[in-house]
N, CA, C and O atoms as a GROMACS GRO file, in nm:
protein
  392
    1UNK      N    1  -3.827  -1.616  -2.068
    1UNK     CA    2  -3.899  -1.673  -1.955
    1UNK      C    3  -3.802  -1.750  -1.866
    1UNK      O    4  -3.710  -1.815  -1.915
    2UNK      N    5  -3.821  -1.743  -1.745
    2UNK     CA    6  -3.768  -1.820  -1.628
    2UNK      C    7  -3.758  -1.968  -1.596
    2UNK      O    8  -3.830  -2.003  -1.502
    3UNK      N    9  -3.698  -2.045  -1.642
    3UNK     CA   10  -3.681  -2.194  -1.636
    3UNK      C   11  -3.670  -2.205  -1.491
    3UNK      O   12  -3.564  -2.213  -1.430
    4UNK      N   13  -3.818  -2.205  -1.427
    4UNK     CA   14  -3.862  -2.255  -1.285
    4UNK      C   15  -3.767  -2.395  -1.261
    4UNK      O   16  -3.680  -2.410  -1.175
    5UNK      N   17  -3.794  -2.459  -1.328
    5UNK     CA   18  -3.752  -2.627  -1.294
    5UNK      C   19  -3.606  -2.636  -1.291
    5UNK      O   20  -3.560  -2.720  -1.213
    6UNK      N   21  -3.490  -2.538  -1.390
    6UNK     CA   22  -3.361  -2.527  -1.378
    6UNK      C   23  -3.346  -2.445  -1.251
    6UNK      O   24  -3.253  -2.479  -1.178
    7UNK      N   25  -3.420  -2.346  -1.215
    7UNK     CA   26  -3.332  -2.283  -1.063
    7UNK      C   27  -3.426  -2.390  -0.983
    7UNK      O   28  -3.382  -2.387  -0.868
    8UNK      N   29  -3.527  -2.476  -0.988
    8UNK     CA   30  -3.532  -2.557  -0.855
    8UNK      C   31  -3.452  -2.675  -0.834
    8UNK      O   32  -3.450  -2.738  -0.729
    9UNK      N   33  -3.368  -2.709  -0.966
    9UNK     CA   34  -3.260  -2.798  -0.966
    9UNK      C   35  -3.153  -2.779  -0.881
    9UNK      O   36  -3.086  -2.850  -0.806
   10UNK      N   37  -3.157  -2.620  -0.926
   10UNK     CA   38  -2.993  -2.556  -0.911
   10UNK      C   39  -3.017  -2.558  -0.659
   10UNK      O   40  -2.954  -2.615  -0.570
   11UNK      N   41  -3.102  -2.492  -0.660
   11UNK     CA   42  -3.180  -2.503  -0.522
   11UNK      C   43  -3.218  -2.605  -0.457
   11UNK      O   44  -3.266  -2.600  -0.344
   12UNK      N   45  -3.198  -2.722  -0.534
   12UNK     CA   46  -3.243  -2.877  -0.504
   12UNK      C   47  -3.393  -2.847  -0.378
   12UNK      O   48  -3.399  -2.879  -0.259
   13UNK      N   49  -3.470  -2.794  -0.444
   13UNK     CA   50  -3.582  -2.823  -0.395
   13UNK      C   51  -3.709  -2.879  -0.473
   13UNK      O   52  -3.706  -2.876  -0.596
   14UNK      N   53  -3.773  -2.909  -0.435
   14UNK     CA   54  -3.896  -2.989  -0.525
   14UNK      C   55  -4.061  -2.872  -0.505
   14UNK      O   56  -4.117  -2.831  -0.404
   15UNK      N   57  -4.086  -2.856  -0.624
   15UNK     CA   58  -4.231  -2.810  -0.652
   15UNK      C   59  -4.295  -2.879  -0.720
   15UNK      O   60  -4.250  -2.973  -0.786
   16UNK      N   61  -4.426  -2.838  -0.714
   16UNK     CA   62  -4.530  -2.893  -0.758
   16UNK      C   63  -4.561  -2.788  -0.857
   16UNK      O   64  -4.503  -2.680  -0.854
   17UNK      N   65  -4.670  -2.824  -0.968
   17UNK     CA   66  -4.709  -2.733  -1.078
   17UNK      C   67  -4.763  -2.597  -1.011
   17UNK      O   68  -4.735  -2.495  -1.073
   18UNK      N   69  -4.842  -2.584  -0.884
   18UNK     CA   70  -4.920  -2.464  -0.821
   18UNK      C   71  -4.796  -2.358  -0.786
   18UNK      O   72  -4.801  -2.238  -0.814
   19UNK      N   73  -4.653  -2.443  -0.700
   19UNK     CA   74  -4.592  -2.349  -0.664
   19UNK      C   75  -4.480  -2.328  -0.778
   19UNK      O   76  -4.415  -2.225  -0.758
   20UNK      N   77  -4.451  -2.384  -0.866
   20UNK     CA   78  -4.423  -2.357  -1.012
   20UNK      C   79  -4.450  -2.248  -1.077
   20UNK      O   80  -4.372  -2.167  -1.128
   21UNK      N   81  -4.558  -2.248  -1.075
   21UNK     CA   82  -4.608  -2.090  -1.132
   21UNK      C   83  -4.614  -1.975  -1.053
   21UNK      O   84  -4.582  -1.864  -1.094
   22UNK      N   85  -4.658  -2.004  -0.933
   22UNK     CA   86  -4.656  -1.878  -0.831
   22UNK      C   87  -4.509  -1.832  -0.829
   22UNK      O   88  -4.499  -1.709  -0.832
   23UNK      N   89  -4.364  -1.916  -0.824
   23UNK     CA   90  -4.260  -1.879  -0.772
   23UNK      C   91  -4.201  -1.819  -0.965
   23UNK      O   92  -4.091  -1.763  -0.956
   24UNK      N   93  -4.240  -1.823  -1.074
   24UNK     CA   94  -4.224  -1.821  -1.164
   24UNK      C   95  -4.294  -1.657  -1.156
   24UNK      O   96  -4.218  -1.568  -1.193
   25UNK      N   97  -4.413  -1.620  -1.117
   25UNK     CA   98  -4.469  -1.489  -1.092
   25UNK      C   99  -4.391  -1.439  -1.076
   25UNK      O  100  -4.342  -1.361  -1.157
   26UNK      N  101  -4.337  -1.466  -0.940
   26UNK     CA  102  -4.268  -1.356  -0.858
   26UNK      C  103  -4.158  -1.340  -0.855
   26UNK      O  104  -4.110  -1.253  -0.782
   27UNK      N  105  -4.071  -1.428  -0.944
   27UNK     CA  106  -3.895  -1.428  -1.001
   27UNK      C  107  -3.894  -1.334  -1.066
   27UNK      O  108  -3.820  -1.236  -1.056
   28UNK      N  109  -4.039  -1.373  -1.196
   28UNK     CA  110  -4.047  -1.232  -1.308
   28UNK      C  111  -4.064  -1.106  -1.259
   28UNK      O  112  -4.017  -1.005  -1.313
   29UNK      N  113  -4.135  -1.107  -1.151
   29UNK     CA  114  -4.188  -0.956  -1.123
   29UNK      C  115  -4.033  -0.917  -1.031
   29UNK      O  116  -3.996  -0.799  -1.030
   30UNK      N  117  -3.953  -1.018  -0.962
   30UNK     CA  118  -3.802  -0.964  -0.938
   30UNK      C  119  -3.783  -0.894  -1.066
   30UNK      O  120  -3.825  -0.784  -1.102
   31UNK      N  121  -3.714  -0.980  -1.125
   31UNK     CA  122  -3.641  -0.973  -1.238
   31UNK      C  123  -3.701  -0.860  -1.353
   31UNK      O  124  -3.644  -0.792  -1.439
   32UNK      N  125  -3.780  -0.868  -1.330
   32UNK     CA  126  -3.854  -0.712  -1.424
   32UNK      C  127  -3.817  -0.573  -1.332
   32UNK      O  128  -3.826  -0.458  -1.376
   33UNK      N  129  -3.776  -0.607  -1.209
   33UNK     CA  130  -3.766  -0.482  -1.114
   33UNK      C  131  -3.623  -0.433  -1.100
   33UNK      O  132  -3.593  -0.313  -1.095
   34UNK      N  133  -3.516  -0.557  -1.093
   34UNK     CA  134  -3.438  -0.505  -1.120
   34UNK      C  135  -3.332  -0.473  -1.290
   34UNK      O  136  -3.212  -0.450  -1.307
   35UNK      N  137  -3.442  -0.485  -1.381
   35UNK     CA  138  -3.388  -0.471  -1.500
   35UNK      C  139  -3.455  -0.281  -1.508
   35UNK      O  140  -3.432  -0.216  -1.610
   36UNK      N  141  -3.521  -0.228  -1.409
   36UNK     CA  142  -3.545  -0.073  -1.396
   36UNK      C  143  -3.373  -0.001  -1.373
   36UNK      O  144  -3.340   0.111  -1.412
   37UNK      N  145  -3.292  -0.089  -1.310
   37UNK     CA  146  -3.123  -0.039  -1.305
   37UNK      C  147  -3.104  -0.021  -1.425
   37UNK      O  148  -3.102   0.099  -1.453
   38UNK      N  149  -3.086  -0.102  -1.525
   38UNK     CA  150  -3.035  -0.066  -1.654
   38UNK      C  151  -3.106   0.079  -1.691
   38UNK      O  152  -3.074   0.135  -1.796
   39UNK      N  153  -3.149   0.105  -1.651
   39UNK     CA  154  -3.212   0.292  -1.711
   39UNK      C  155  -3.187   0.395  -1.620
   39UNK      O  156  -3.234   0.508  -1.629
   40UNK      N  157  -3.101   0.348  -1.520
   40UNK     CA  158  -3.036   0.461  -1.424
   40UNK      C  159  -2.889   0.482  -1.542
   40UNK      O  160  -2.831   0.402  -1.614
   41UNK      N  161  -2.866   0.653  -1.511
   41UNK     CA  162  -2.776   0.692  -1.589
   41UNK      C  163  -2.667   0.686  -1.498
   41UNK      O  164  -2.673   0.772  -1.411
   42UNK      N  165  -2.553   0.598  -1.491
   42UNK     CA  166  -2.476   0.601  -1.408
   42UNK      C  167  -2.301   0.603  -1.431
   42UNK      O  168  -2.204   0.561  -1.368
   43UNK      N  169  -2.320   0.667  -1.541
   43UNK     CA  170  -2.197   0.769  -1.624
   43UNK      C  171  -2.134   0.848  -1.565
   43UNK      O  172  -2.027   0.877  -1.619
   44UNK      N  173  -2.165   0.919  -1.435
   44UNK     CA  174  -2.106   1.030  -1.440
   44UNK      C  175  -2.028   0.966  -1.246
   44UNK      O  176  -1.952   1.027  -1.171
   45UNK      N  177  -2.090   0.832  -1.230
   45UNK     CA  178  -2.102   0.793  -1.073
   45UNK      C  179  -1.954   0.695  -1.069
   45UNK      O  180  -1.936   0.598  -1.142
   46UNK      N  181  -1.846   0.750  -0.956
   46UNK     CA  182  -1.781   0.649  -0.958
   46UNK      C  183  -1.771   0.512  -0.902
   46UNK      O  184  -1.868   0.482  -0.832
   47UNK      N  185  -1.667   0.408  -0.917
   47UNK     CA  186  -1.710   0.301  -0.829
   47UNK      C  187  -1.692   0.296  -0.724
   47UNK      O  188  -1.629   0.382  -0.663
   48UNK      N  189  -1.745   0.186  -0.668
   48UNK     CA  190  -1.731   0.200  -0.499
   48UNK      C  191  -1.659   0.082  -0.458
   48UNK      O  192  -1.710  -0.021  -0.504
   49UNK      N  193  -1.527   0.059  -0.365
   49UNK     CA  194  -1.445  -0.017  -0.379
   49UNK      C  195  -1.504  -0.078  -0.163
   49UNK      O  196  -1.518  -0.184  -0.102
   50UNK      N  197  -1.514   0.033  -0.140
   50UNK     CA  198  -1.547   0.010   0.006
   50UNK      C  199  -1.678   0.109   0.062
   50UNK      O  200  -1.688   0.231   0.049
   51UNK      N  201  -1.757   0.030   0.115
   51UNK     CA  202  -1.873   0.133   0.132
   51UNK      C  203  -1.914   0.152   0.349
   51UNK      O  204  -2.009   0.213   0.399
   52UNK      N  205  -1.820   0.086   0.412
   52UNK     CA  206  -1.811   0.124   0.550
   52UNK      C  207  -1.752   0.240   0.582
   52UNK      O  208  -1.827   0.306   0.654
   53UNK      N  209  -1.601   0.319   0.548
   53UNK     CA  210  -1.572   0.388   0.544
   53UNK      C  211  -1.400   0.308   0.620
   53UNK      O  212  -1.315   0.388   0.659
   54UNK      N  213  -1.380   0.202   0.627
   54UNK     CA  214  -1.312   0.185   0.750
   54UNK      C  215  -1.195   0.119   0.688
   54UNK      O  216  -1.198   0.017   0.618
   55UNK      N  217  -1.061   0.208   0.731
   55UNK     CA  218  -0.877   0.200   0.694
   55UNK      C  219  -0.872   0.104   0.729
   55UNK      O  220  -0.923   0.060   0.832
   56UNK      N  221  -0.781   0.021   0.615
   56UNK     CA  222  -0.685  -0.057   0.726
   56UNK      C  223  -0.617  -0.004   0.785
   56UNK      O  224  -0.555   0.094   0.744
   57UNK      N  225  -0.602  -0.070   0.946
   57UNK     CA  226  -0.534  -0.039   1.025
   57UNK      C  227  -0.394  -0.093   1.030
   57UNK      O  228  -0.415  -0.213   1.046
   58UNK      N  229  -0.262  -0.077   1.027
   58UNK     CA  230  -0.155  -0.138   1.038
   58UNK      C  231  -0.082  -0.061   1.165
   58UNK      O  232  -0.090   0.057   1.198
   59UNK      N  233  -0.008  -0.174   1.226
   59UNK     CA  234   0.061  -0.134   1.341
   59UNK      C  235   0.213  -0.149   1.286
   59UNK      O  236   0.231  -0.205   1.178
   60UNK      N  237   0.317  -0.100   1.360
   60UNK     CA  238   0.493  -0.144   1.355
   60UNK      C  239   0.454  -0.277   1.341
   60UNK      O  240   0.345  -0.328   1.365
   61UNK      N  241   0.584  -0.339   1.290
   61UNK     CA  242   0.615  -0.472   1.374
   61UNK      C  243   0.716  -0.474   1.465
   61UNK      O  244   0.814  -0.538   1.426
   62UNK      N  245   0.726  -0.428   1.567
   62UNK     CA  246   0.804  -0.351   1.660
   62UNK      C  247   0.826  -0.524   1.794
   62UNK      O  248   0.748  -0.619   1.800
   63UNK      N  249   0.921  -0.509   1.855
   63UNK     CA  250   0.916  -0.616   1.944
   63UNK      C  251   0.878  -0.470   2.090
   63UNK      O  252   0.937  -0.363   2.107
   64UNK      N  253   0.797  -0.511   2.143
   64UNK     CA  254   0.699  -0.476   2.301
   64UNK      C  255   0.786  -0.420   2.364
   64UNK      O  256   0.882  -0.458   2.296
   65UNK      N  257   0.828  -0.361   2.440
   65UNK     CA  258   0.982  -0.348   2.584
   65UNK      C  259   0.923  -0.461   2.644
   65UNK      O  260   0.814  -0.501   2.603
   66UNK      N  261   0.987  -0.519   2.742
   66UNK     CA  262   0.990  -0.604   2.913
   66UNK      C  263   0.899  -0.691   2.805
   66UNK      O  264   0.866  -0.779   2.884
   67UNK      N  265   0.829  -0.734   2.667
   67UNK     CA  266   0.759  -0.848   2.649
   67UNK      C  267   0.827  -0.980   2.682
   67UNK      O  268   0.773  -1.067   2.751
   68UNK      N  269   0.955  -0.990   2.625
   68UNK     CA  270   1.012  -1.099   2.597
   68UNK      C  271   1.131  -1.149   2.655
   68UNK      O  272   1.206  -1.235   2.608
   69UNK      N  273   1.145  -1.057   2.814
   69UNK     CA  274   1.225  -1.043   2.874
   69UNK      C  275   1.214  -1.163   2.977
   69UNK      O  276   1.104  -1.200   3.019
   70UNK      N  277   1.341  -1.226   3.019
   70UNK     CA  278   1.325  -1.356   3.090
   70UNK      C  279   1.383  -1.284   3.229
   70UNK      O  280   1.467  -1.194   3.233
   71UNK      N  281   1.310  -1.352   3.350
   71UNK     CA  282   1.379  -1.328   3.487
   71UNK      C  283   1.224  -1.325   3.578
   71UNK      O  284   1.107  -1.338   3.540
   72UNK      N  285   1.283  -1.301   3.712
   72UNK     CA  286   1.145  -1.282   3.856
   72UNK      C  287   1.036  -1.198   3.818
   72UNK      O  288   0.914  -1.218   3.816
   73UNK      N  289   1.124  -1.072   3.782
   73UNK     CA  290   1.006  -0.924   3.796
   73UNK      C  291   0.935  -0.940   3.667
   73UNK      O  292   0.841  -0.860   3.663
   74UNK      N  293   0.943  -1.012   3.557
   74UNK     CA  294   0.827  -1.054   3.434
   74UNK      C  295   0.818  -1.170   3.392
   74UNK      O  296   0.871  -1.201   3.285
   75UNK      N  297   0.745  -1.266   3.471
   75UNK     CA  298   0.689  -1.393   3.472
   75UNK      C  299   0.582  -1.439   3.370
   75UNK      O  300   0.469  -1.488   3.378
   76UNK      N  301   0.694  -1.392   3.241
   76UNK     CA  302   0.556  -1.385   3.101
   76UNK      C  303   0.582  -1.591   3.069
   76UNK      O  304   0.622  -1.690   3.130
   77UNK      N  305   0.534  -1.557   2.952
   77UNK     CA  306   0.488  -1.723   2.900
   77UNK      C  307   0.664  -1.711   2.854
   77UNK      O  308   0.732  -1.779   2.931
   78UNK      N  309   0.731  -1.654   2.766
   78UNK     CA  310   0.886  -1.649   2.758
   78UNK      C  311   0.943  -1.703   2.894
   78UNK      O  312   1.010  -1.804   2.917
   79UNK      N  313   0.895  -1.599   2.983
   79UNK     CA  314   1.046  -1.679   3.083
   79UNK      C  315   0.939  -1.759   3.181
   79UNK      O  316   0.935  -1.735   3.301
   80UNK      N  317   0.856  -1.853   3.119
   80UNK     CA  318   0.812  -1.987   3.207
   80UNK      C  319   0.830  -2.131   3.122
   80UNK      O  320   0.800  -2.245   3.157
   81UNK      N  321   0.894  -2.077   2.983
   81UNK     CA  322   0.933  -2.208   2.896
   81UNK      C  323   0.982  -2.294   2.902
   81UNK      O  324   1.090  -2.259   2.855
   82UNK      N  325   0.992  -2.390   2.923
   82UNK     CA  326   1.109  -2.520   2.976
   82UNK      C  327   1.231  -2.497   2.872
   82UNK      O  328   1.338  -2.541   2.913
   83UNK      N  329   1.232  -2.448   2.772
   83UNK     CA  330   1.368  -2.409   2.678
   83UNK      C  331   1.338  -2.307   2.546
   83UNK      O  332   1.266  -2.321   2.447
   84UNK      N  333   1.424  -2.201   2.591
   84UNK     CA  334   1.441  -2.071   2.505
   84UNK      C  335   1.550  -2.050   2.364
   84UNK      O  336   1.638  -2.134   2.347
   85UNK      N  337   1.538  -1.949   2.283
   85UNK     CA  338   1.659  -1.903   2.255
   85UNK      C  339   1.643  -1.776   2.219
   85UNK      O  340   1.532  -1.746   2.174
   86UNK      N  341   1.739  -1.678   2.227
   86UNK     CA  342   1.715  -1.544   2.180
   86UNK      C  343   1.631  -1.480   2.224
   86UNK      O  344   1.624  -1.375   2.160
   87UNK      N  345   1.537  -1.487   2.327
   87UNK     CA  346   1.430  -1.413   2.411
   87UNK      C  347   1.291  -1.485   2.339
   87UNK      O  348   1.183  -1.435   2.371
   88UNK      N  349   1.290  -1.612   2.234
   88UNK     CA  350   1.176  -1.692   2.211
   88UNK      C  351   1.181  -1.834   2.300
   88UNK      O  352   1.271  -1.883   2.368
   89UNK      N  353   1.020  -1.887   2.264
   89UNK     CA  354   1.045  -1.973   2.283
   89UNK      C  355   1.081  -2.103   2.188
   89UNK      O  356   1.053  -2.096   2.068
   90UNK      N  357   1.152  -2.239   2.250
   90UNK     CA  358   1.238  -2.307   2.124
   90UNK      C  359   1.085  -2.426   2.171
   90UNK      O  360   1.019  -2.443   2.273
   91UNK      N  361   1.083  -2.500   1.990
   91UNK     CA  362   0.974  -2.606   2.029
   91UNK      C  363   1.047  -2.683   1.913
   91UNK      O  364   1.146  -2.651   1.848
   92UNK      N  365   0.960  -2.802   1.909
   92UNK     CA  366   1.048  -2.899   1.793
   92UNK      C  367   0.988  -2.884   1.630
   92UNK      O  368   0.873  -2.843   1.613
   93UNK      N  369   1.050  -2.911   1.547
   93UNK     CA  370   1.012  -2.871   1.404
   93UNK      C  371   0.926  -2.949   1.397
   93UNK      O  372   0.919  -3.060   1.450
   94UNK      N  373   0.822  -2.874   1.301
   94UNK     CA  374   0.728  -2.963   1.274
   94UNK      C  375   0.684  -2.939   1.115
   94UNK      O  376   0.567  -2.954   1.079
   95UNK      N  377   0.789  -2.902   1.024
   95UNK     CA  378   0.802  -2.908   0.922
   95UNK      C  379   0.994  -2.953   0.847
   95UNK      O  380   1.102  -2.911   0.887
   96UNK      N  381   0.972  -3.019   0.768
   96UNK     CA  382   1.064  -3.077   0.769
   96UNK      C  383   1.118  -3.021   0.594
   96UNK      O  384   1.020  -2.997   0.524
   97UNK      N  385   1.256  -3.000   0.522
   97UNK     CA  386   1.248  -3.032   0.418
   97UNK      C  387   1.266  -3.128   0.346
   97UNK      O  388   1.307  -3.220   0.417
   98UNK      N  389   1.255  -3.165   0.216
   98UNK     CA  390   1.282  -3.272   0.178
   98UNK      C  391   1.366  -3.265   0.068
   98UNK      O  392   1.405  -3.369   0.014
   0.00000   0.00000   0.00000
């Protein structure tokens, strides 16, 4: 039997004796419905690891052309930095070791 009062603990909600029993009905009549799985023969079925159908997708890690290029004709966030190095931009550490 269904210890109503332990899952309304676990749910921190409060019943009364009326909805005690009603919600005690209808857990059992769950719980009787899905104990009908245990009598599916499912021996011969494999598992299912993903059920959308959908790859990961992976790209290069490739650097862009003209992304990271500094000058007039590509006015990216790179060449509007107040200070660069190597085609990044430079900022101050903000991890330190110890």
């Amino acid at each position: 039997m269904i210890d109503i009062d332990h899952v309304a603990k676990l749910a921190r909600i409060k019943l009364d004796e009326k909805e005690k029993e009603k919600f005690s009905k209808d857990l059992g009549a769950i719980l009787d419905y899905v104990k009908k799985l245990d009598e599916v023969d499912i021996s011969n079925v494999e598992p299912l690891y993903q059920v959308t159908g959908i790859v990961n997708q992976y790209r290069s890690d490739d650097r862009r052309q003209g992304y990271m290029k500094r000058g007039e004709d590509n006015p990216n966030l790179v060449g509007q930095a107040p200070e660069t190095k190597d085609g990044f931009v430079k900022v101050k550490a903000i991890l330190q070791k110890n």
